[in-house]
N, C-alpha and C positions, 0 to 999 in steps of 0.2 A: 312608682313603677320602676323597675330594673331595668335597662337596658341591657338584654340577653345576647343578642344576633343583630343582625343587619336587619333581617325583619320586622324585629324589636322598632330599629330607628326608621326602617322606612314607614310602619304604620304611623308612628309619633308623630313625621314629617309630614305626614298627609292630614290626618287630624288636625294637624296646627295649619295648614296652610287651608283647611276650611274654615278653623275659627276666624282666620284672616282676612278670607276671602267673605264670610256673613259681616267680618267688623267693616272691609271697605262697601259693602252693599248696603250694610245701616247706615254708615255715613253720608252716601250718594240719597237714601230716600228719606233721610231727617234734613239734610238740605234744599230739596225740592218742597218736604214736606213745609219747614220755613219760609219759604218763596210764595207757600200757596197760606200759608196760617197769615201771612204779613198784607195780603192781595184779600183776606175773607172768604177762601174758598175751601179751608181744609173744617172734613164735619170732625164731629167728636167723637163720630168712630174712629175716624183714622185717626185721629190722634190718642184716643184710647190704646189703638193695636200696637202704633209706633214706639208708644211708650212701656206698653209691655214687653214689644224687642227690645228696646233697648235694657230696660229693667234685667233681663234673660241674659242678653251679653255681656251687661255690666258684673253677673254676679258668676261668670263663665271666668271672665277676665279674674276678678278678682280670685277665684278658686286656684287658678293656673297657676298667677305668682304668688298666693300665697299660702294655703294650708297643703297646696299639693306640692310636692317634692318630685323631682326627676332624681333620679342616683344614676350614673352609670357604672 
């Protein structure tokens, strides 16, 4: 993607400050999730779905820094 305008950077800015904001929210419920998996109370749905976000973020992450490019 080009960075063209200001608009350019403001959408990029927000995009990225959501993928930040879903990475700190997977963090906070893969650590509850822990607290309950260590206690025997997390089922294996939930840990199914936690591991699919994370799987989703992990490969979100990994696109950003590396086969996608920013140019300005």
């Amino acid at each position: 993607m080009k960075l063209r305008s200001y608009d350019d950077v403001r959408r990029l800015t927000a995009y990225l400050q959501t993928v930040a904001d879903w990475r700190d929210g997977f963090e906070k419920r893969a650590q509850l999730a822990q607290e309950r998996l260590e206690a025997g109370e997390l089922s294996e749905e939930e840990q199914d779905q936690l591991l699919g976000e994370g799987a989703a973020l992990l490969q979100l992450m990994r696109r950003l820094l590396g086969t996608e490019r920013w140019a300005a």
